[in-house]
C-alpha positions in Angstrom: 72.4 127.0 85.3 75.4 124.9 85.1 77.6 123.5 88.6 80.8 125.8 89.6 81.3 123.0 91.9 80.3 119.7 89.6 82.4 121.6 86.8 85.4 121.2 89.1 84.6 117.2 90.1 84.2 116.3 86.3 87.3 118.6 85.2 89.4 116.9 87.9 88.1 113.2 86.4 88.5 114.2 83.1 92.1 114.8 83.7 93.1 111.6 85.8 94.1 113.3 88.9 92.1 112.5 91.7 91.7 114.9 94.4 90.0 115.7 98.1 86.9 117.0 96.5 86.1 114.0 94.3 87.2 111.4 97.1 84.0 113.5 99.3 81.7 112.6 96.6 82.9 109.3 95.3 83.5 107.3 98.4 80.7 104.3 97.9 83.4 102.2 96.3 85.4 99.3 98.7 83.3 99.6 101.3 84.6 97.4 103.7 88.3 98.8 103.2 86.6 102.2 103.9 84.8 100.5 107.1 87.7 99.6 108.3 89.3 102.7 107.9 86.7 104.9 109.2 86.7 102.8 112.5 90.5 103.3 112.8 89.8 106.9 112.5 87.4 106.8 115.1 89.7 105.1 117.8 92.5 107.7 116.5 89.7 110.3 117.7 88.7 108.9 120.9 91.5 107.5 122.4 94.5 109.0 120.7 95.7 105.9 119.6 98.6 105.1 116.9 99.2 103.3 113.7 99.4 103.2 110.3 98.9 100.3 107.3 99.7 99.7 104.1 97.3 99.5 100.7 98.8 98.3 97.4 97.0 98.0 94.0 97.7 97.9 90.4 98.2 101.2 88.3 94.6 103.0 87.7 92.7 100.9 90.4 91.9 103.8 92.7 94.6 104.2 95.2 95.1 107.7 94.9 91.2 108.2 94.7 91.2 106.1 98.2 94.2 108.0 100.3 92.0 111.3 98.9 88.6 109.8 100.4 90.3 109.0 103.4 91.4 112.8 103.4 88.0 114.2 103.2 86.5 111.9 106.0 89.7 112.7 108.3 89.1 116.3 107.8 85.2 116.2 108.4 86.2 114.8 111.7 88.4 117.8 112.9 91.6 116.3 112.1 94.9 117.3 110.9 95.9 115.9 107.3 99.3 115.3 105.5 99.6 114.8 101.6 102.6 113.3 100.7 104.1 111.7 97.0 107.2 110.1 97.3 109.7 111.4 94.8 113.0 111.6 94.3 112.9 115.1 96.2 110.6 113.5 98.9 112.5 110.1 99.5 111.5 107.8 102.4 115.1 106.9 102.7 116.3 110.8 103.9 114.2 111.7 107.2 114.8 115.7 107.2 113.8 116.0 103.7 110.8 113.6 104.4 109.9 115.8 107.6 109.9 118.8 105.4 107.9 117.3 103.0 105.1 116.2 104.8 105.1 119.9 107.0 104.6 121.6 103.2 101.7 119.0 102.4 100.4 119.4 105.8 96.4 121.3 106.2 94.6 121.7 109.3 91.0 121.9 109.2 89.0 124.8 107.8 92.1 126.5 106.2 92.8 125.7 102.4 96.6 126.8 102.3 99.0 124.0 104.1 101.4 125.0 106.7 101.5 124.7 110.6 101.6 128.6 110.8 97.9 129.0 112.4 98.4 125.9 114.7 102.0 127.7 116.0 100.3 130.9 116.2 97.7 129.7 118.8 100.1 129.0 121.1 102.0 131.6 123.7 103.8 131.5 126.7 100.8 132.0 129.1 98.0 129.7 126.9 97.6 126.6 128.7 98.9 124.0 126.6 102.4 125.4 126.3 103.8 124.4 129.8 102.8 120.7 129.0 103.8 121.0 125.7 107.1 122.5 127.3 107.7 119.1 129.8 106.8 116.9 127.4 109.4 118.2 124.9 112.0 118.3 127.8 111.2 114.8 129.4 109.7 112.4 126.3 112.0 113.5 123.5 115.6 112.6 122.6 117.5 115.8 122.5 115.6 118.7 124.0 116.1 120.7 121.2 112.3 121.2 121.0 112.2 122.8 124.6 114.4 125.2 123.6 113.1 126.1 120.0 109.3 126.0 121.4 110.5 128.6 124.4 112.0 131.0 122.5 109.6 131.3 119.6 107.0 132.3 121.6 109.7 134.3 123.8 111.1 136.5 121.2 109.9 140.2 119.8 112.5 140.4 117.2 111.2 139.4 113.6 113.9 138.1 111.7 114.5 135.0 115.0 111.1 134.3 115.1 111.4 134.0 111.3 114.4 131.2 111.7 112.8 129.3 114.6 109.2 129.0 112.8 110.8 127.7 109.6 112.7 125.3 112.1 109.0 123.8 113.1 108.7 123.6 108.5 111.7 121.5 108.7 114.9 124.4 107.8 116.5 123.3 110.9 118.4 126.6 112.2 122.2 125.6 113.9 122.1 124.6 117.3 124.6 126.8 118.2 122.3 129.9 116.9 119.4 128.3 119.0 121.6 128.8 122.3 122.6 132.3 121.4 118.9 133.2 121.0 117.5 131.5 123.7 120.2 133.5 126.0 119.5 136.4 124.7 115.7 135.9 125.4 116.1 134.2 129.0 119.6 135.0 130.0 120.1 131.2 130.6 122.5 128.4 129.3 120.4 125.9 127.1 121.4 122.3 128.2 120.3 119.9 125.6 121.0 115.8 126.3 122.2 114.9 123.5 123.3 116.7 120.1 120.7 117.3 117.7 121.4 115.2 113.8 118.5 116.3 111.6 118.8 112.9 110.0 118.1 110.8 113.2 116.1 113.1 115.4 113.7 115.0 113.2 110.8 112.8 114.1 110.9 114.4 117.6 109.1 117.3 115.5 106.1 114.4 114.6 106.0 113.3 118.1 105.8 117.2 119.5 103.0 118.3 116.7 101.1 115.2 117.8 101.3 116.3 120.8 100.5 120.1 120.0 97.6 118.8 117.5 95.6 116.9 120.3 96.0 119.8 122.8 95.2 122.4 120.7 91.9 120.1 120.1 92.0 118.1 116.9 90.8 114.6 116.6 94.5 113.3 115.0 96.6 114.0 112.2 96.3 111.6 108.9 99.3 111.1 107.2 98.6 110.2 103.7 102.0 108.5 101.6 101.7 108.1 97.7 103.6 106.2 95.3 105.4 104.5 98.2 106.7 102.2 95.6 109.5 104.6 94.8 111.5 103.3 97.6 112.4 100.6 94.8 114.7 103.0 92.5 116.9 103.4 95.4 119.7 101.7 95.8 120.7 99.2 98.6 121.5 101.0 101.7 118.8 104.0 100.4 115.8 101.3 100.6 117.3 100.3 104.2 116.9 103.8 105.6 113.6 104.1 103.7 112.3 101.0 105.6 113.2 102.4 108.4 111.1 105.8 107.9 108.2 103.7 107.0 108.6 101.1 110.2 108.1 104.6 112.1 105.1 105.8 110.5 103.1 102.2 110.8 104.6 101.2 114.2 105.0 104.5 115.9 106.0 104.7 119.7 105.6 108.5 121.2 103.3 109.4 119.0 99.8 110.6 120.0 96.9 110.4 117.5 99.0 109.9 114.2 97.7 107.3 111.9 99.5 107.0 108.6 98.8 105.1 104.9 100.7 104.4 102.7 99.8 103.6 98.8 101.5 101.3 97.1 102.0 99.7 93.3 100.7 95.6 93.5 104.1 94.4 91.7 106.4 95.9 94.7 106.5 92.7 96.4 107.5 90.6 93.8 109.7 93.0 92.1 111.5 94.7 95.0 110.9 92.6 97.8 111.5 89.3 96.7 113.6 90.4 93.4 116.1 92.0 95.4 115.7 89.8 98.6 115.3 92.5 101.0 115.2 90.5 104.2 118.6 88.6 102.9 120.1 92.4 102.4 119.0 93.5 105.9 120.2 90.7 107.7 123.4 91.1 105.6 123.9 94.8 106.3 126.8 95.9 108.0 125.2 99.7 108.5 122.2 98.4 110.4 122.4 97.8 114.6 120.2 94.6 115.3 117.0 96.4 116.4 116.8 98.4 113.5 117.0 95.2 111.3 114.4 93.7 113.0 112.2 97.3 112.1 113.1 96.7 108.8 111.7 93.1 108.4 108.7 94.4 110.4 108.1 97.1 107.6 108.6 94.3 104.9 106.2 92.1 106.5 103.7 94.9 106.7 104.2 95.3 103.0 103.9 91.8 102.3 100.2 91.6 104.4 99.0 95.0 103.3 95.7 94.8 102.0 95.3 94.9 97.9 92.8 96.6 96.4 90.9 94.4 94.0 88.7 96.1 90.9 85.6 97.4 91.6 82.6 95.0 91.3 80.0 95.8 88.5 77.7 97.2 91.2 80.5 99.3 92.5 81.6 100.2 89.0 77.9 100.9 87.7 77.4 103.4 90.9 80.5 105.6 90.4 79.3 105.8 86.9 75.6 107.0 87.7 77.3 109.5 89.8 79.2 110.8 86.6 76.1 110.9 84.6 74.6 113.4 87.2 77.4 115.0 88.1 77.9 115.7 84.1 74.4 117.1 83.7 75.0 120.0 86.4 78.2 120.7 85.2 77.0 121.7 82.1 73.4 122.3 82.6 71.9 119.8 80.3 70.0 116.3 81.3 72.0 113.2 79.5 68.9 110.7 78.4 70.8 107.3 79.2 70.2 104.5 81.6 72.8 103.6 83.9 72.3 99.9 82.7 72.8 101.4 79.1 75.8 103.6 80.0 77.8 100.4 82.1 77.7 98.1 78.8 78.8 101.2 76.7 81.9 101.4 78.7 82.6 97.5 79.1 85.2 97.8 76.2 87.6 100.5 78.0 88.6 97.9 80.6 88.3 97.0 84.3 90.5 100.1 85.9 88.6 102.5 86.9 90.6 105.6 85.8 90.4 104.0 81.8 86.9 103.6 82.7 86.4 106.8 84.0 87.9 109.1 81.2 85.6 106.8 78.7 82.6 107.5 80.0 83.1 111.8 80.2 84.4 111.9 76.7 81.2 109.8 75.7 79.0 112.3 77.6 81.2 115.2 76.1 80.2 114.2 72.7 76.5 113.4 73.3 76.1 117.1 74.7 78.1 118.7 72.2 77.1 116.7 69.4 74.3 114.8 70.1 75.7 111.4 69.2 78.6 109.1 70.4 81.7 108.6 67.9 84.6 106.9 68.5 86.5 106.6 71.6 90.3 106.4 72.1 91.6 105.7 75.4 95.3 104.5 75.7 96.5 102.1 78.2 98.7 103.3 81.6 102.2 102.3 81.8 104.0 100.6 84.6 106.5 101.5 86.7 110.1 99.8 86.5 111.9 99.3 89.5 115.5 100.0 88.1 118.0 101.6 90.9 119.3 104.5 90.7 122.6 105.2 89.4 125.4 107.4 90.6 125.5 108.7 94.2 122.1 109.0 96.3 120.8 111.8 97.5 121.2 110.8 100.7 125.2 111.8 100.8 124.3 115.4 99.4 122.1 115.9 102.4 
């Protein structure tokens, strides 16, 4: 009887886009990479410690297969993962939108739909963790705002505000003005808050307090997982600034509790962004950055520049994913493909070294041996590259 579940994991290979499920059962490749990871994750796990790196790799060599891996083993130890792609509707360079973003792609374990709903809703004003999380807001983080918005959604009875101030928590930040109003209404009190709240400089306050919440509410961490980070490289000047910025928070993070982040990149970003358009000349030069955040930048650059590259897969390696796909083929469709594994690695030696190209080879040869009985010819075209070209016209940024 054929596989529901092997059916899926060949479907998703078939098609080129790698997922959680796949990464679970294919994660024998780049062992020591995954080593190293897994040991991160388990410091993240025991001690609550912070950090992020960053992986680059040519087009079809497995990064999104790895960030998905990584996913699976974060979430099989109780943690908290976020999937992001950068886009041009998720750009590094605008924090709110980013914030939002990775709140959407965010899935806590044993519940298949993303969102931060079921983390919120274990929380109320008499549960335990709430008057920590309540000084911690007030004391640790730059405006406040948190304080408030945290006391009066679990204060309020009326619908439609605890409607406004959950999607606050998703990243529709609400007015501050219409925070005070409901927070009197609810307490009869003034809310104070230190400094004025700018979505576009203080919205990681929300990371730091959901770290926070996470760990107390009893998860291991929270993963966040960046794609395609070498999008930053279509923005324009000041755009990539602000984007350097974002990432320098993710991979050096300072308030944080338990957060460790990855982000993916294309191999030719250094020397088609970074030294093409001599970043570290443009953020010395910039007259929009204050000295310490140029200094972040040239740390995010020089993480960029020592992140570790993923290198093809060895034959072994290679030969190993590819007897997984010969059994993982056979359940799918109920049926027992007669080929060695030595056999099938030599009849894919002409579709390249990537893996994907590899990959989509090998399923349309065992598609044709079990619907035909024979193998015919095989087409499999080669994956474009990415051009860094800017942008032109106004950035996002000043719509925001």
């Amino acid at each position: 009887m054929a596989d529901f579940e092997s059916r899926r994991i060949i479907e998703a290979l078939r098609s080129g886009i790698s997922s959680h499920e796949v990464g679970l059962y294919f994660s024998s490749a780049r062992p020591k990479i995954m080593r190293e990871i897994q040991d991160t994750l388990d410091r993240v796990a025991s001690d609550g410690a912070s950090g992020g790196r960053v992986i680059t790799g040519k087009y079809g060599e497995g990064k999104t297969h790895l960030l998905n891996t990584v996913r699976g083993i974060a979430q099989a130890q109780n943690m908290v993962v976020s999937v992001v792609t950068v886009s041009k509707e998720t750009p590094l360079s605008n924090a709110a939108l980013l914030y939002a973003k990775i709140i959407q792609g965010t899935y806590l374990p044993g519940y298949l739909q993303p969102g931060i709903a079921p983390a919120l809703g274990r929380l109320s004003l008499t549960s335990p963790p709430v008057p920590s999380l309540l000084e911690y807001s007030l004391t640790h983080l730059m405006t406040g705002k948190i304080y408030y918005l945290l006391k009066s959604f679990l204060g309020t009875q009326d619908d439609e505000e605890k409607y406004l101030l959950r999607a606050d928590f998703d990243g529709d930040f609400i007015a501050p003005a219409l925070l005070r109003k409901i927070y009197r209404r609810i307490f009869g009190e003034t809310a104070i808050m230190n400094k004025t709240f700018i979505k576009t400089k203080h919205c990681f306050d929300y990371i730091a307090f959901l770290s926070k919440c996470f760990r107390m509410l009893g998860y291991s961490g929270w993963v966040i997982l960046f794609d395609e980070a070498e999008l930053i490289g279509r923005l324009g000047r000041v755009s990539r600034m602000k984007a350097y910025l974002s990432m320098h928070a993710f991979l050096k993070p300072g308030e944080w509790e338990g957060v460790y982040s990855i982000f993916a990149m294309g191999a030719s970003f250094i020397p088609d962004v970074v030294e093409a358009k001599q970043e570290y000349l443009a953020a010395e030069q910039s007259e929009r950055l204050f000295p310490a955040e140029k200094e972040c930048v040239n740390e995010a650059l020089a993480e960029i520049e020592n992140a570790t590259q993923l290198t093809p897969l060895t034959r072994e390696e290679t030969a190993e994913v590819l007897a997984k796909i010969l059994v993982y083929h056979g359940r799918a469709f109920d049926w027992e493909p007669v080929m060695e594994k030595d056999d099938f690695m030599r009849m894919t030696d002409p579709y390249g070294y990537l893996l994907r190209t590899r990959i989509r080879a090998a399923i349309e040869m065992l598609d044709q041996l079990y619907q035909y009985g024979e193998i015919g010819d095989i087409q499999v075209g080669e994956l474009g590259d990415i051009r860094f070209t800017e942008e032109e016209g106004a950035s996002l940024d000043e719509f925001v």
